[in-house]
KEKE-3310 file (N, C-alpha, C; in steps of 0.2 Angstrom, whole numbers, plus 5000, padded with zeros to 4 digits):
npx = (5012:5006:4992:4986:4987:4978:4964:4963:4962:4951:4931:4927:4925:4931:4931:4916:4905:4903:4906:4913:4924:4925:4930:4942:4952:4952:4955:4970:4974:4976:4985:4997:4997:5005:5019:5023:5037:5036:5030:5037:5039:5041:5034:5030:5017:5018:5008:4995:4981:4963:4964:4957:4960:4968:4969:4970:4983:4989:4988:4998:5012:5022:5023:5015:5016:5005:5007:5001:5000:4989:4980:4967:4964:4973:4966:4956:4961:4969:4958:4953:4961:4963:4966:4974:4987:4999:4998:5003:5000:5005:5013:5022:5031:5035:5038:5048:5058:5062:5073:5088:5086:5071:5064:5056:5052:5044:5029:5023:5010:5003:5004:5016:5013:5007:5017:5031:5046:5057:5054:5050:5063:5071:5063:5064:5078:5078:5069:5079:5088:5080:5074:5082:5095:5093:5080:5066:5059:5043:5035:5023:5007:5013:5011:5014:5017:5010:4999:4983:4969:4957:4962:4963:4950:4942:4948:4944:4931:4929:4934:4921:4913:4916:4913:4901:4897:4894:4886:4885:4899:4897:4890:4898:4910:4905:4902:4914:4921:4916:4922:4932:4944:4946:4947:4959:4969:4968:4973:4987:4992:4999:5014:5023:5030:5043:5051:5063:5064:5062:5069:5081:5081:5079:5089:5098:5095:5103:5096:5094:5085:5070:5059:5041:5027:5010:5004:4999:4982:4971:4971:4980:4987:4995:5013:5023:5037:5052:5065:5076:5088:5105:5114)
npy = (4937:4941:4936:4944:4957:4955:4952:4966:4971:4970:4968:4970:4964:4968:4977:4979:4988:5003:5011:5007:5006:5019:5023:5016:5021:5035:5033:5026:5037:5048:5040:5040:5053:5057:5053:5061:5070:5084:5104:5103:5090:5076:5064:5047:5034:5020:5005:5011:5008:5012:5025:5033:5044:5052:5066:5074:5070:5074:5087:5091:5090:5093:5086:5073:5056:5044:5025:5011:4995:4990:4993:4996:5002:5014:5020:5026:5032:5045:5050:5055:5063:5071:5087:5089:5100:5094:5081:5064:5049:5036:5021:5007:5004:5015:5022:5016:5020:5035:5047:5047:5049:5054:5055:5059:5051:5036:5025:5009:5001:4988:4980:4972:4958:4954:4952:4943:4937:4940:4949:4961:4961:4966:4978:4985:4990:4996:5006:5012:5018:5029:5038:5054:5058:5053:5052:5043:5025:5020:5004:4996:4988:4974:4957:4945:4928:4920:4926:4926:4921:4923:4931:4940:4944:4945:4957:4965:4965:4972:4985:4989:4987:4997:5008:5007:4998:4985:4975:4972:4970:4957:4950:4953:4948:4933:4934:4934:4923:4913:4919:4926:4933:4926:4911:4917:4918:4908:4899:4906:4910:4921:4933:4932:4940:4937:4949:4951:4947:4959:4968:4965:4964:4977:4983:4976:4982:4996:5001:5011:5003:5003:4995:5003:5007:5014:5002:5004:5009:4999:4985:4979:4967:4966:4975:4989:4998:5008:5015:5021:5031:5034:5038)
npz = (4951:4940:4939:4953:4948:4938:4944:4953:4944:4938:4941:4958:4976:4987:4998:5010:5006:5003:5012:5019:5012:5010:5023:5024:5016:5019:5036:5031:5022:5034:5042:5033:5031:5044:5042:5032:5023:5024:5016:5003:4998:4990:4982:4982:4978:4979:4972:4975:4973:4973:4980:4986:4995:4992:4986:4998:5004:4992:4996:5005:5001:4991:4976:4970:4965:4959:4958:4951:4946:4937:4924:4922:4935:4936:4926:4930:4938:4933:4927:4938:4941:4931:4932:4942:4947:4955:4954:4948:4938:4936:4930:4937:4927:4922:4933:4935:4925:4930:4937:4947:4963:4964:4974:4990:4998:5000:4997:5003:5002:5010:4998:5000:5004:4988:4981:4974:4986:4977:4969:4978:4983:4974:4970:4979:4979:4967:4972:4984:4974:4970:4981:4984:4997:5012:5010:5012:5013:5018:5022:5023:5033:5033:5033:5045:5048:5056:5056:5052:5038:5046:5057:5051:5045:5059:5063:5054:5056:5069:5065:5058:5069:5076:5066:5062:5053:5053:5050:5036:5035:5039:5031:5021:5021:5023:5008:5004:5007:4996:4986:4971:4976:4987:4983:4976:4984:4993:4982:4977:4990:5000:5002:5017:5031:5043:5055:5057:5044:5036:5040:5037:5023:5019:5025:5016:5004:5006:5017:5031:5042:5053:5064:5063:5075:5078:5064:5049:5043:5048:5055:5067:5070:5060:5053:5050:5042:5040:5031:5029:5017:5019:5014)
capx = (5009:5003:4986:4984:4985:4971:4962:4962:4960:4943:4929:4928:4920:4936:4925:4910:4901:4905:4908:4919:4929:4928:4933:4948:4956:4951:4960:4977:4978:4978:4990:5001:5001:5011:5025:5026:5042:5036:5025:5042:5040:5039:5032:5027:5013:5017:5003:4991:4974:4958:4969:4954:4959:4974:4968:4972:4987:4993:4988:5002:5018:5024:5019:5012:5016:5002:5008:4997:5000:4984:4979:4961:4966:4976:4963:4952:4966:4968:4951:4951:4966:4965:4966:4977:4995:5003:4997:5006:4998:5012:5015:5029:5038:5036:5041:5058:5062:5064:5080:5091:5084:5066:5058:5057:5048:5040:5026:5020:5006:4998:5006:5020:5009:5004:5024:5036:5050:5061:5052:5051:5070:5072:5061:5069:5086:5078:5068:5084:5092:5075:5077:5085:5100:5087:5073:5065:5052:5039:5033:5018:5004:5016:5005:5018:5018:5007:4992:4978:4962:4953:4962:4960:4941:4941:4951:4938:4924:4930:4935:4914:4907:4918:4912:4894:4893:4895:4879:4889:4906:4896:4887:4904:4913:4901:4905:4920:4922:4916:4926:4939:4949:4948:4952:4967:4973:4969:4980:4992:4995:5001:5017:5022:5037:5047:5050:5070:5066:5061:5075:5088:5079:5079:5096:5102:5097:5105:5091:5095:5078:5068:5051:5037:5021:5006:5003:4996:4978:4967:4975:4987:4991:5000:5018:5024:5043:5056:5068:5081:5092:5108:5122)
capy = (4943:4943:4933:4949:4963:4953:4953:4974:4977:4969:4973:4965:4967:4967:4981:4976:4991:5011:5015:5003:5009:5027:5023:5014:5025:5039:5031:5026:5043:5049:5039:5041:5061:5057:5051:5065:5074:5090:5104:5102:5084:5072:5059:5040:5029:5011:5000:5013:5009:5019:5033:5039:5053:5055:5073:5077:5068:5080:5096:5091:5088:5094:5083:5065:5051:5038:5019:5007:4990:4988:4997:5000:5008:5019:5024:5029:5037:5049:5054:5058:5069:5076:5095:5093:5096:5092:5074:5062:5043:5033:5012:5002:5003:5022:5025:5013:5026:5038:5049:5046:5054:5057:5056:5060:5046:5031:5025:5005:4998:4984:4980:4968:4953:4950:4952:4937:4939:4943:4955:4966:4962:4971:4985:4989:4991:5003:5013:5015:5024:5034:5040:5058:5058:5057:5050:5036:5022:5017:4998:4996:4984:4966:4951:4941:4921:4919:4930:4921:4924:4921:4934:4949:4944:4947:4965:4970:4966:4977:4990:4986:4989:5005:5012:5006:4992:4978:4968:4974:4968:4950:4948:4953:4941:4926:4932:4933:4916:4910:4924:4926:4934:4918:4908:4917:4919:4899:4895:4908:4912:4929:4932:4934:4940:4940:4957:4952:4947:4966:4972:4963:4966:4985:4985:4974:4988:5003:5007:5011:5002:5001:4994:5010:5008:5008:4999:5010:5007:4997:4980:4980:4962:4969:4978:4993:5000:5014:5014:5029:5032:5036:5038)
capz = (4952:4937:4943:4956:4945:4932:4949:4954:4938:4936:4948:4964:4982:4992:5002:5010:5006:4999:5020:5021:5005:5012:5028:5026:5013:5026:5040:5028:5019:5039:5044:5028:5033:5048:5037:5024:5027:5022:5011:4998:4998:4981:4986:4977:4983:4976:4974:4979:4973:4970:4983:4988:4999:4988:4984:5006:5004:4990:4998:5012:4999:4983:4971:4972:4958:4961:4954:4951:4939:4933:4918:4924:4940:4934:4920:4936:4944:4928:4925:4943:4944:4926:4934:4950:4942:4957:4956:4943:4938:4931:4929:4938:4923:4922:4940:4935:4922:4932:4937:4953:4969:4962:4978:4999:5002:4995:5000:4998:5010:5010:4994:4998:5000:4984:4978:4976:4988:4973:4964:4984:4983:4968:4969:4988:4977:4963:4977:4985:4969:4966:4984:4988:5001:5019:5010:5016:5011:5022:5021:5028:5032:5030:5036:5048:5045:5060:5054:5047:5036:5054:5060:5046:5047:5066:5063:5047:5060:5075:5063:5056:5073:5078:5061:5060:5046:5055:5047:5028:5036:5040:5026:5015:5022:5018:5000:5001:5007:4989:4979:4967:4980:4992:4979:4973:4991:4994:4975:4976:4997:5000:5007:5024:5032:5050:5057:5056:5036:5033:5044:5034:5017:5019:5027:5013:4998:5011:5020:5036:5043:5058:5065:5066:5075:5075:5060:5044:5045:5055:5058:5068:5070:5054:5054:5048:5043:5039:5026:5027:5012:5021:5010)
cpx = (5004:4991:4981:4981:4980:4965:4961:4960:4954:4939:4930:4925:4926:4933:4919:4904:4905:4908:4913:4924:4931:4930:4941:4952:4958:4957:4967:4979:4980:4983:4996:5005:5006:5018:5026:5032:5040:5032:5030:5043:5039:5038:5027:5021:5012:5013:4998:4984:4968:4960:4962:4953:4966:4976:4970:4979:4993:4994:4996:5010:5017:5022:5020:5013:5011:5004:5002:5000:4994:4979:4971:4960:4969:4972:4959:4955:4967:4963:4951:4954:4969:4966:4970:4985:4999:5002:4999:5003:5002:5010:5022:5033:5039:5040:5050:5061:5064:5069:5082:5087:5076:5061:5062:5055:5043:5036:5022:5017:5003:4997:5012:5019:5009:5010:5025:5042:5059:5061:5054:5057:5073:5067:5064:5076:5085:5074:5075:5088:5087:5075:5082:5088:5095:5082:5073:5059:5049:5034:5030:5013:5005:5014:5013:5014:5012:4998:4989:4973:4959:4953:4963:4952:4941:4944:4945:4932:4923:4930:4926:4910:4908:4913:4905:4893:4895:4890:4881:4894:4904:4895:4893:4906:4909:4903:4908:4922:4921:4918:4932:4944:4950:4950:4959:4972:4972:4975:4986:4998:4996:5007:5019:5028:5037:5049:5060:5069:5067:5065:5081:5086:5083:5087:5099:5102:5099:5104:5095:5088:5078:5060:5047:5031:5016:5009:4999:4987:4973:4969:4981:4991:4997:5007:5020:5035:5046:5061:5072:5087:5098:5115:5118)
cpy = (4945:4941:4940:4953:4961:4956:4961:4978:4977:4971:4967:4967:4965:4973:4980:4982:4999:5014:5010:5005:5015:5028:5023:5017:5033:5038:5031:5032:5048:5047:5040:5049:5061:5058:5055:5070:5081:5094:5103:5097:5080:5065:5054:5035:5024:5006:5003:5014:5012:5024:5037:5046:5054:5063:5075:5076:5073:5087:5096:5089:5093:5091:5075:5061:5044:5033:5015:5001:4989:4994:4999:5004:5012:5024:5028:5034:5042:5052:5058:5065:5073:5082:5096:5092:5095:5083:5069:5053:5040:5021:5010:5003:5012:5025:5022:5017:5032:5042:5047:5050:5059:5059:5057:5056:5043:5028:5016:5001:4994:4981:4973:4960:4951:4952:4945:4941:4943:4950:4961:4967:4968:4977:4987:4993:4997:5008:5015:5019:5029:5037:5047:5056:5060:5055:5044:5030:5016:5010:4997:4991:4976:4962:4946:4935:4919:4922:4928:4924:4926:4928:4944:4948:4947:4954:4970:4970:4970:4983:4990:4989:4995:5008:5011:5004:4985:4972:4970:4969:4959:4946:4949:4949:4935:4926:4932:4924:4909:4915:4924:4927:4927:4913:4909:4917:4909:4896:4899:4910:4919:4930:4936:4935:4941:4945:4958:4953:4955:4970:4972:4964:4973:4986:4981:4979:4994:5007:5008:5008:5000:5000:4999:5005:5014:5007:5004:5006:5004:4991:4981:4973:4962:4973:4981:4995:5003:5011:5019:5028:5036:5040:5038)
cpz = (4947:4938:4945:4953:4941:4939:4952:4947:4936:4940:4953:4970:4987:5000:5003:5007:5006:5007:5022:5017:5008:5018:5029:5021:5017:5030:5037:5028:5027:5042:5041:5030:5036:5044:5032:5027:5028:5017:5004:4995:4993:4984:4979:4981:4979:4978:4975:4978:4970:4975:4985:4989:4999:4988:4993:5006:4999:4992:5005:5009:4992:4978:4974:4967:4964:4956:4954:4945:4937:4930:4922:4930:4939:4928:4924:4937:4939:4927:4929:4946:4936:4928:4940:4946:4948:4959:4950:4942:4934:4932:4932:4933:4920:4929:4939:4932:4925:4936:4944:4957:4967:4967:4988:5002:4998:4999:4997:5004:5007:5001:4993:4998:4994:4979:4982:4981:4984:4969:4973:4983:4979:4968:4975:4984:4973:4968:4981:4981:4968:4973:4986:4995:5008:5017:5010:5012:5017:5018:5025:5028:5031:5035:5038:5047:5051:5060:5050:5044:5040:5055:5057:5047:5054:5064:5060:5053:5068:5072:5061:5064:5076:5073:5059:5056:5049:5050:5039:5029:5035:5034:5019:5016:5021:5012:4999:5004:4999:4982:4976:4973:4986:4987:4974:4978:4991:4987:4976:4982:4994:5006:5011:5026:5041:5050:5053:5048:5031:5033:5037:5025:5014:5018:5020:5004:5001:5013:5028:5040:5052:5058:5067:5070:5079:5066:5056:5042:5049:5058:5059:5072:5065:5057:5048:5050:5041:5038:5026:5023:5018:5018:5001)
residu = (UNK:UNK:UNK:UNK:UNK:UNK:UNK:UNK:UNK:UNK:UNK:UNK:UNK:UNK:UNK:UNK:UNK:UNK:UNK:UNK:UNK:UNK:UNK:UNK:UNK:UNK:UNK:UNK:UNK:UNK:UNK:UNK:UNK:UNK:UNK:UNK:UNK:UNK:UNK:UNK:UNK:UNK:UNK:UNK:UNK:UNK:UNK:UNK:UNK:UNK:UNK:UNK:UNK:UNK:UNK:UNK:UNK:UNK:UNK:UNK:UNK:UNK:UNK:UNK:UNK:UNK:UNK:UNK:UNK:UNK:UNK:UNK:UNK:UNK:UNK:UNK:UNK:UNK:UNK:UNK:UNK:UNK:UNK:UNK:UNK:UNK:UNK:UNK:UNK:UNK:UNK:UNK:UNK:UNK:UNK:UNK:UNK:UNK:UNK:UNK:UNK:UNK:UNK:UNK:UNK:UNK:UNK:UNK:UNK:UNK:UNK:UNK:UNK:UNK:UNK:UNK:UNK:UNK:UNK:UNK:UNK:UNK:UNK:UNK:UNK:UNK:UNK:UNK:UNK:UNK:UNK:UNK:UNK:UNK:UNK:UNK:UNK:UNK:UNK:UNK:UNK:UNK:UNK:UNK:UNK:UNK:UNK:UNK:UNK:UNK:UNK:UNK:UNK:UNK:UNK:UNK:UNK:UNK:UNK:UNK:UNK:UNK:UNK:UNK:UNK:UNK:UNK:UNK:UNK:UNK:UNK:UNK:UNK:UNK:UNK:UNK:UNK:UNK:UNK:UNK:UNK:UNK:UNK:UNK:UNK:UNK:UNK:UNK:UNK:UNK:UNK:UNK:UNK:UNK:UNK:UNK:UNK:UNK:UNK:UNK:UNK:UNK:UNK:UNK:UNK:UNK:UNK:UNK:UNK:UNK:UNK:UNK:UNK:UNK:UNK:UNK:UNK:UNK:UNK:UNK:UNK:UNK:UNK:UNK:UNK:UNK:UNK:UNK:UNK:UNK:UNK)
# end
């Protein structure tokens, strides 16, 4: 993991272009809404990026803790929410510190990829103690074993010509063909799971789980899933 995080923390062109970035954090923070319980809602978004359209997603909960492991994304994420007090920028090892039942819903998308299957294992177990009784954690965006490079390029280039950057979307992907990110996905893969793997995952830290769709954003050869804290 640690590779990754060096990798988000520096710059990079994982967006072909500023309408591709504003788009797709758009789209998530919309479909993310679905899934908020409530305006009382405490809610985590692990993994979550430069959060774009974070600031829409707080107006619709109580307070928001954004995670991020990479020091310079969270220095973003601070500047940007120095003045919203209902929004909180913490570290993985800041979110572990915190008390039993700190949230209504945890949120980690497009995230579990670039985790070992033992590290997801172990955070499943402590989001299920930071979890309030009925709250849940949505896992979303998980790249089954059968979903290829090929087939995220072909997704980004539908979603490119709904959204009007197609000749951005072409010419990004060329670059990324010879980028850091292609060659830390060629050395390090990105892991992939069976629908049953997530099933049995979740169920195995005492989620009560099932399979959602759609899928949280624009590919939806991807798979999305729910986690209820029952007990």
């Amino acid at each position: 993991m640690a590779d990754w995080i060096s990798f988000w923390n520096g710059s990079h062109a994982i967006y072909v272009n500023d309408r591709h970035k504003a788009v797709h954090y758009a789209a998530v923070a919309a479909d993310l809404a679905g899934f908020l319980p409530g305006p009382e809602a405490r809610v985590l978004d692990f993994g979550c990026g430069d959060a774009l359209a974070s600031a829409e997603l707080a107006l619709r909960c109580a307070h928001l803790v954004l995670c991020d492991a990479a020091p310079a994304v969270r220095h973003r994420l601070k500047g940007r929410f120095v003045a919203a007090p209902s929004i909180d920028v913490m570290s993985p090892e800041e979110v572990s510190n915190l008390p039993d039942g700190s949230f209504d819903l945890i949120i980690c998308n497009s995230v579990a990829q670039y985790l070992s299957r033992e590290l997801l294992t172990s955070l499943m177990r402590d989001w299920h103690r930071l979890l309030a009784p009925g709250g849940r954690v949505l896992l979303a965006d998980i790249i089954p074993p059968h979903v290829s490079a090929r087939a995220d390029a072909e997704a980004l280039l539908r979603l490119a010509a709904r959204e009007k950057f197609l000749l951005a979307a072409i010419a990004g992907l060329a670059r990324t063909a010879v980028s850091p990110y292609r060659k830390l996905r060629a050395q390090l893969g990105l892991t992939t799971y069976e629908e049953n793997e997530i099933l049995d995952l979740m169920e195995s830290a005492g989620l009560a789980a099932q399979r959602v769709r759609p899928n949280v954003g624009h590919n939806q050869q991807r798979m999305a899933f729910i986690g209820e804290r029952t007990a």
